[in-house]
N, C-alpha and C positions, 0 to 999 in steps of 0.2 A: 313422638313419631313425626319427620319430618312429610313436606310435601313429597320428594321424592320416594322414601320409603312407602308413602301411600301408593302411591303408582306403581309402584313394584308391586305391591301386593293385589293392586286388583286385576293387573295384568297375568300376573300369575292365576289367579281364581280364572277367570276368564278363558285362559288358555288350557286349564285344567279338571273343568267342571264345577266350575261356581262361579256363572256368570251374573247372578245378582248380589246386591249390596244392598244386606238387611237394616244394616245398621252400622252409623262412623261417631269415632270419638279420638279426641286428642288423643288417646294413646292403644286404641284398636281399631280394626275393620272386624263387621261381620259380615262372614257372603255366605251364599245360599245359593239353590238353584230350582228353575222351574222343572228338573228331571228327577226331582225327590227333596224328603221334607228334611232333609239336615240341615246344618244349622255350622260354620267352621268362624271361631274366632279367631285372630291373628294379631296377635303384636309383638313388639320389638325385648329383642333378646336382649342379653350382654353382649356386647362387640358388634364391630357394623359386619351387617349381612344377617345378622342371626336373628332368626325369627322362632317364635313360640306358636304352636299351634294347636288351641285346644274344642274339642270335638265333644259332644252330647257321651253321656254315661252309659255304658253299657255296652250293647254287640259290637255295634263299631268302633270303640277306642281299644275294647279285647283284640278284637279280628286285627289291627291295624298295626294291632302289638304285636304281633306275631313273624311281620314280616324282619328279615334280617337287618336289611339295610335302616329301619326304622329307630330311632333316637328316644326311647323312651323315656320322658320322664318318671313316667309312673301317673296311676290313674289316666285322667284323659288327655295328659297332656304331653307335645313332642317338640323333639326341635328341630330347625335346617341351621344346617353352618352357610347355607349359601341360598341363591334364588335358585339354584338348580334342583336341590332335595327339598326344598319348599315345594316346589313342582310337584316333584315324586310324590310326597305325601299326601298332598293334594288330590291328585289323580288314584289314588291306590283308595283314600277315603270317601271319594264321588263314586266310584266301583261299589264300596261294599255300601254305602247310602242305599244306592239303586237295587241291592240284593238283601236285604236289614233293616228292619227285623219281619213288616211287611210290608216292603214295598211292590214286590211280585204280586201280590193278592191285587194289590189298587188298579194294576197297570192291567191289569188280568181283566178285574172286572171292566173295566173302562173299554177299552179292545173289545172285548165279546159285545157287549151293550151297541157298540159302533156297527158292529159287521152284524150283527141281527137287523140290525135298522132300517140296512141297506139289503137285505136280502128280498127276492121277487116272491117269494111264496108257492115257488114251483113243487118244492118237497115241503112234507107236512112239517108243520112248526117243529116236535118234540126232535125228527130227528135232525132237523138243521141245526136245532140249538147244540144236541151230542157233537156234532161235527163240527160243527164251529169252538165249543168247549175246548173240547181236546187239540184241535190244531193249536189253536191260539194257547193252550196252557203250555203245549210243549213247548212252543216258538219262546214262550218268556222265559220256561224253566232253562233252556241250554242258554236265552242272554243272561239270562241270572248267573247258570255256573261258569258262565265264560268269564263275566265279570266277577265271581269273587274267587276264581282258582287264576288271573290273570293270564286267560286264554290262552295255556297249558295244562296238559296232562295232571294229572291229582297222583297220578304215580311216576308218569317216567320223566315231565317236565316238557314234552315235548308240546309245541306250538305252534302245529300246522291245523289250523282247523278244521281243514276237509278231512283229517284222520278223527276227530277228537267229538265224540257222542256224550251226549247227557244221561247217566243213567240213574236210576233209581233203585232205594235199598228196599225199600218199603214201596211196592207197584201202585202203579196211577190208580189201576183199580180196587186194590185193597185200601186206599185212603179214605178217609170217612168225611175229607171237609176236599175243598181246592186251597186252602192254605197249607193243608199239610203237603200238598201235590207237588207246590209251586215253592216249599220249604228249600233252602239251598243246600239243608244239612242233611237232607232226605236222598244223600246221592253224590257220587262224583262225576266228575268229568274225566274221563278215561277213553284212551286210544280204542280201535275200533275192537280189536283181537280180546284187549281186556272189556272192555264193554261186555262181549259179547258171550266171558266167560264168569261174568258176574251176572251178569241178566240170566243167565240160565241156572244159577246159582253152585257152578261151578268149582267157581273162585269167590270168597270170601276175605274179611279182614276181624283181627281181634281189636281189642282195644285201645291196644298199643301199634294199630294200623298195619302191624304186618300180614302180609295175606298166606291166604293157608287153597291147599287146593282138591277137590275129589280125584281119589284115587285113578279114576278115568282118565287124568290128564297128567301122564306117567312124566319124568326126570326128561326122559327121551322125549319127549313132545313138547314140552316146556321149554327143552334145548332147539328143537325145531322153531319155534313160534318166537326166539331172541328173547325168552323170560329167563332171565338169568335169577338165581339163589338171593333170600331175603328180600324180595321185594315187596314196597311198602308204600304207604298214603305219605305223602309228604310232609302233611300235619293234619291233627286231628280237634277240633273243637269239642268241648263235652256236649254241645248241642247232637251232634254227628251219631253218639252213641244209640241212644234208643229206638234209632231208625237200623244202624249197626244191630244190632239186635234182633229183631225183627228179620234182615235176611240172613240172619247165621241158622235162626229158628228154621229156615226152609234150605240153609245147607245141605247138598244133597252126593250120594255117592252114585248116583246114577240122574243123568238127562234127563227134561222133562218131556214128555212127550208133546 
């Protein structure tokens, strides 16, 4: 790897979230970054431009496979034919870094610890701690799902954020830990309409991410609201399922009150 191609490479991290350099060697860069603990090797392909980029075991090289445009080697490893899908890849695995496998949990706890510190002591401790909890858990749970659904929609792809709510399959309150809370797979990111017809347990999805609806929410109403026939999760992790579970269990043919 020449000097040049070094420079490519750390410009690209850089500009794509991994602005530190773990480690260099004649024939890779590793970078990293102080917004999560991954870890992105890179070195030179076959042919000029082409670069190999190989990523820590597990959720993230799955998740990362997923994506279309994504060059998979197989296992943890991908390619860019250029410095432009270097970029991409880049950016698409600083995203799911930051949401994988607990990165939510660390940022969660750090946050809350902060704003308790700084609090006057006006309200009794227990319940500023509840309130402080929950704001701050939600605020990380929707940067979580914003970053690993690529801040769009989990069903229609849409990417206007003011439309697009974090919801939960498995309720904040029914969680038994805050990692399960702050889990990305405990939930999608969904426009406000479907939000609001999952959160009530509505609308549901099987396994195979098609969603299914209570009777309540008739052909003619579904036509009303632009939900058109076969609508679906865009993709599903097996992580995804046993929180899917869990609200089909509370599936309901009538409202909650």
């Amino acid at each position: 790897m020449n000097s040049l191609e070094r420079s490519l490479i750390l410009k690209a991290g850089y500009d794509h979230g991994w602005e530190v350099v773990a480690d260099e060697a004649p024939e890779q860069v590793v970078l990293a970054s102080a917004l999560h603990g991954a870890r992105a090797r890179i070195t030179a392909g076959t042919g000029a431009g082409v670069w190999v980029l190989t990523l820590p075991p597990g959720a993230i090289s799955r998740e990362l496979g997923r994506a279309e445009s994504a060059r998979h080697l197989g296992g943890e490893r991908f390619t860019a034919v250029n410095d432009a899908e270097l970029g991409q890849l880049l950016t698409r695995a600083a995203r799911l870094a930051r949401t994988l496998p607990d990165e939510p949990s660390a940022r969660f706890a750090k946050a809350v610890a902060k704003e308790l510190a700084a609090t006057n002591g006006t309200t009794s401790a227990t319940e500023v701690e509840r309130i402080v909890r929950q704001r701050v858990g939600q605020n990380i749970y929707r940067e979580s799902l914003m970053d690993y659904w690529g801040g769009a929609c989990s069903v229609t792809g849409i990417a206007l954020p003011a439309l697009l709510r974090a919801s939960h399959a498995k309720g904040w309150a029914e969680c038994a830990t805050d990692a399960e809370r702050l889990n990305v797979f405990n939930g999608f990111l969904l426009c406000a309409h479907l939000d609001a017809l999952f959160d009530r347990h509505l609308m549901t999805f099987d396994d195979a991410g098609l969603a299914h609806f209570s009777s309540l929410i008739t052909p003619e109403l579904r036509e009303a609201l632009g939900i058109g026939p076969q609508l679906r999760i865009r993709w599903l992790a097996p992580d995804h399922l046993p929180f899917l579970h869990v609200h089909r269990a509370s599936f309901t043919e009538r409202p909650k009150a």
